[in-house]
C-alpha positions in Angstrom: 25.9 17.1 177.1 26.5 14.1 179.0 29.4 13.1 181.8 32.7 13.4 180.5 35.8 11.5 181.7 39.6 12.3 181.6 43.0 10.8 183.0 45.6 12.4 185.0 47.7 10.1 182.8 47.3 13.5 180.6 47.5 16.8 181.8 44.3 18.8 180.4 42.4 22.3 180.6 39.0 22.9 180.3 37.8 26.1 180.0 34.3 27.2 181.8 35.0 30.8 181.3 31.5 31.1 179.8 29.4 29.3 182.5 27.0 31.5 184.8 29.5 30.4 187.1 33.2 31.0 185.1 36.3 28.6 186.0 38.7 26.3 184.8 39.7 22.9 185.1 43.2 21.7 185.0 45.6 18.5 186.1 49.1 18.2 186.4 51.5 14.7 186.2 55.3 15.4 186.8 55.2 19.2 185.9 54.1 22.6 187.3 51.1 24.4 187.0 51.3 28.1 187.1 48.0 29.6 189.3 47.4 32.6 187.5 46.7 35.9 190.2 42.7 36.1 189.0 40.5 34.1 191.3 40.4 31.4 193.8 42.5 27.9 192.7 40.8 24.2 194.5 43.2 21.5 194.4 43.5 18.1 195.5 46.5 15.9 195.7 46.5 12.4 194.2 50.0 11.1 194.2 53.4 12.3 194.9 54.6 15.6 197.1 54.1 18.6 195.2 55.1 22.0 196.3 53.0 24.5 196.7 54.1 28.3 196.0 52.7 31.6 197.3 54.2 34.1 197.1 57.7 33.8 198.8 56.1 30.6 200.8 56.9 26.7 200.1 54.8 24.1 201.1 55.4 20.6 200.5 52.0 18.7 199.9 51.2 14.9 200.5 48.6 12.7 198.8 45.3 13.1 200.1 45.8 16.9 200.9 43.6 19.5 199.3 44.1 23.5 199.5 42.6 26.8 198.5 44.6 29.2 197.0 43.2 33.0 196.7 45.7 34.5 193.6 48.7 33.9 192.2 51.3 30.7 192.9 52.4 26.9 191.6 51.7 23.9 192.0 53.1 20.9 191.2 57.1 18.3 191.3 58.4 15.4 189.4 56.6 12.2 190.8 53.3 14.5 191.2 49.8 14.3 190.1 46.2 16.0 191.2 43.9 18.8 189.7 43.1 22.4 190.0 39.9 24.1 189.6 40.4 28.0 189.5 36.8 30.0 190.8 37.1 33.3 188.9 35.5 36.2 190.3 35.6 35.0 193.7 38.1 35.5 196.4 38.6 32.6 199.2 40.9 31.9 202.2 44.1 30.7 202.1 43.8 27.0 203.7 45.9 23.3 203.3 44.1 19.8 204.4 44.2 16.6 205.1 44.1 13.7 204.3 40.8 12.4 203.7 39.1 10.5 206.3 37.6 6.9 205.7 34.0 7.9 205.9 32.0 11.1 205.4 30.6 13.4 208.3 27.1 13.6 206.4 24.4 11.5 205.5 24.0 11.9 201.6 21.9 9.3 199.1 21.4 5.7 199.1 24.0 4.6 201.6 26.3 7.2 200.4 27.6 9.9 202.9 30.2 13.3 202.4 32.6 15.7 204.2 32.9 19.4 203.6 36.7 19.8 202.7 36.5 23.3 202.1 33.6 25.3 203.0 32.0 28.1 201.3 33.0 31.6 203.4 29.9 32.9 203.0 26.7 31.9 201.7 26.6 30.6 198.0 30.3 30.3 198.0 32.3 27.8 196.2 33.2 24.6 198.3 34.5 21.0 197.7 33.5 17.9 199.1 34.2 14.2 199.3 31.7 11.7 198.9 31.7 8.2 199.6 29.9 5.1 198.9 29.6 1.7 200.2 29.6 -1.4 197.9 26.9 -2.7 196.2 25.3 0.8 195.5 22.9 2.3 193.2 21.8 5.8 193.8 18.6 7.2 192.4 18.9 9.0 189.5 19.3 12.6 189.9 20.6 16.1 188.4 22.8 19.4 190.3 21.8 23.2 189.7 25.8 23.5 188.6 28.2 22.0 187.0 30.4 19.4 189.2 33.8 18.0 188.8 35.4 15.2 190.2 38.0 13.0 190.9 38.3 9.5 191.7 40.3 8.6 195.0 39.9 5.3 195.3 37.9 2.4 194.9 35.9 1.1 191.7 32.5 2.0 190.0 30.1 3.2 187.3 28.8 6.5 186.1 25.6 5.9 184.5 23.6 8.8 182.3 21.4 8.4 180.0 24.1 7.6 176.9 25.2 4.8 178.6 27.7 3.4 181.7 31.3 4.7 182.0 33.6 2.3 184.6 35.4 5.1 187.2 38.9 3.5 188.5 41.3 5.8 190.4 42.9 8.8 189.0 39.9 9.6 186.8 38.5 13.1 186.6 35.0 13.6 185.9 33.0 16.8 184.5 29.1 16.9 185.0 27.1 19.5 183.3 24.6 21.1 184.6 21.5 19.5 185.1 22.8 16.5 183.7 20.7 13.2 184.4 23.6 10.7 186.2 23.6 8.0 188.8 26.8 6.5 190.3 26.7 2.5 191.1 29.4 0.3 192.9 29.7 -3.3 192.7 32.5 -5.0 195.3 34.6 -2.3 196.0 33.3 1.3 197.6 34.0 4.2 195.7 35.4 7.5 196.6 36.1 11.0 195.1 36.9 14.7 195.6 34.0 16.6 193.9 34.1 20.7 193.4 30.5 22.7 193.4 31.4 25.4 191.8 28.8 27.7 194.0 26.4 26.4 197.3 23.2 26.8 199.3 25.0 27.0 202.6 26.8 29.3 204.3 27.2 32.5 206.8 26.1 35.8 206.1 26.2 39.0 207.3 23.8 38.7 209.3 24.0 35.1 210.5 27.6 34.0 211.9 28.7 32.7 215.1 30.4 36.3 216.1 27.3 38.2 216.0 24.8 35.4 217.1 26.8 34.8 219.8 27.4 38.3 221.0 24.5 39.3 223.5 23.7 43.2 224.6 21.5 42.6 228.1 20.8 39.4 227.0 19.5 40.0 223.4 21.8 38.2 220.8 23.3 41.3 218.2 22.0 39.5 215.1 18.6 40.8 216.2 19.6 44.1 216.7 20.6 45.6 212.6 21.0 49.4 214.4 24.1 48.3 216.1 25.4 45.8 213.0 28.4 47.0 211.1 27.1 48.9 207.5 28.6 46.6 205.0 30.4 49.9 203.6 33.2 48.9 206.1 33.8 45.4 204.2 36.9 45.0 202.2 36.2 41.6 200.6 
C-alpha cells in the first residue's frame, strides 16, 4: 500500500486498531471530537480556536498549537479544524504547545531539518515531530519501521512513491505505511508538516535519566550503582 492523502475539508477516521502498533486517526472541521478515556490522543491545530476539554478543565487552543492528552476529553469549535491521533495502549503526559517555530532544531535529510514537539516519556515512546524543507528539495528515497501520519502546515510540494507523484498543499493529511518506499520534493515554496511516529528509538529509561545520572553518592553517579536504584515494583505507570 502506497501513501494515502485526505482533506480536513472532510472530517475522517481511520482505524489502525490492528497494526503492531494500534491507533486511530481522526480530523475535525467546525465540530467536536469526543477523545474516548482508552489511550493517549496527539493533536495539532490548523485553523481556528478550538477548546480543549479534560475533565472539568477548558482550554482555548490557537493555530499552530499541538497537545497530548492521556484519557478522556473534546476537542474541537465552530470555525475549527486539525487532527487527532489516539496511541492505544500507552499512557503519556498531559502537555499544550506552541506554535511551531520557522525552522527545525535538528539536522534531518537533504537540506531538510525537524523539531521534537512532543517527546517520547521513555524510551520507544510515541512522539510527534515537525519537519521542514527548504525549496528546491528532493530527498533520497527512503522507508520508516512504522507507520507515519502527517499533516501539511504550510508551504507547497510533492509526495513521490513508487505509483506515482501526489501535489501536498496545506490542510492535507497524509498516512504512510510501513515500510513504504516515498520521497518528498519541493519546487519554489518550502514545505512544512506535523508528522506522528507512532513509537521511537529515543528516549529515557530507567536506568538512564537526568535524576539518576545526575545524582552522585561520593562522587559516583547513581546510575552506576543498580543496588541503590528503585525496584521497578514501586512504578505506577
Amino acid at each position: 500500500m502506497s501513501i494515502q492523502i485526505y482533506s480536513l475539508q472532510a472530517a475522517m477516521v481511520q482505524d489502525f486498531s490492528q497494526d503492531v502498533l494500534p491507533g486511530r486517526l481522526q480530523t475535525w472541521q467546525g465540530n467536536h471530537l469526543e477523545l474516548p478515556a482508552e489511550g493517549t490522543h496527539f493533536g495539532f491545530v490548523y485553523h481556528g480556536h478550538p477548546n480543549l476539554l479534560r475533565d472539568s478543565e477548558d482550554y482555548r487552543l490557537h493555530p499552530g498549537m499541538y497537545f497530548c492528552l492521556p484519557g478522556g476529553g473534546q476537542i474541537g469549535g465552530v470555525d475549527s479544524s486539525g487532527f487527532v491521533i489516539t496511541s492505544y495502549n500507552y499512557r503519556g503526559m498531559f502537555s499544550l504547545g506552541g506554535a511551531l517555530e520557522s525552522t527545525g532544531r535538528f539536522a534531518y535529510i537533504d537540506g531538510g531539518t525537524s523539531s521534537l514537539l512532543i517527546p517520547p516519556v521513555r524510551l520507544g515512546d510515541p512522539c510527534l515531530n515537525a519537519i521542514y524543507f527548504p525549496p528546491h528539495r528532493h530527498q533520497t528515497l527512503h522507508t520508516h519501521p512504522s507507520y507515519r501520519i502527517g499533516l501539511v502546515i504550510a508551504g507547497s510540494g510533492e509526495a513521490e512513491t513508487s505509483e506515482g507523484v501526489t501535489p501536498l498543499q496545506p490542510g492535507m493529511v497524509f498516512v504512510i505505511p510501513t515500510n513504504s518506499l516515498h520521497k518528498f520534493c519541493t519546487t519554489d515554496q518550502p514545505l512544512t508538516f506535523v508528522v506522528f511516529h507512532p513509537d521511537s528509538d529515543a528516549g529515557l529509561t530507567h536506568q538512564n535519566n537526568p535524576v539518576l545520572n545526575r545524582t552522585m553518592v561520593e562522587g559516583m553517579s547513581a546510575a552506576q550503582m543498580p543496588e541503590i536504584q528503585t525496584p521497578m515494583a514501586f512504578l505506577r505507570c
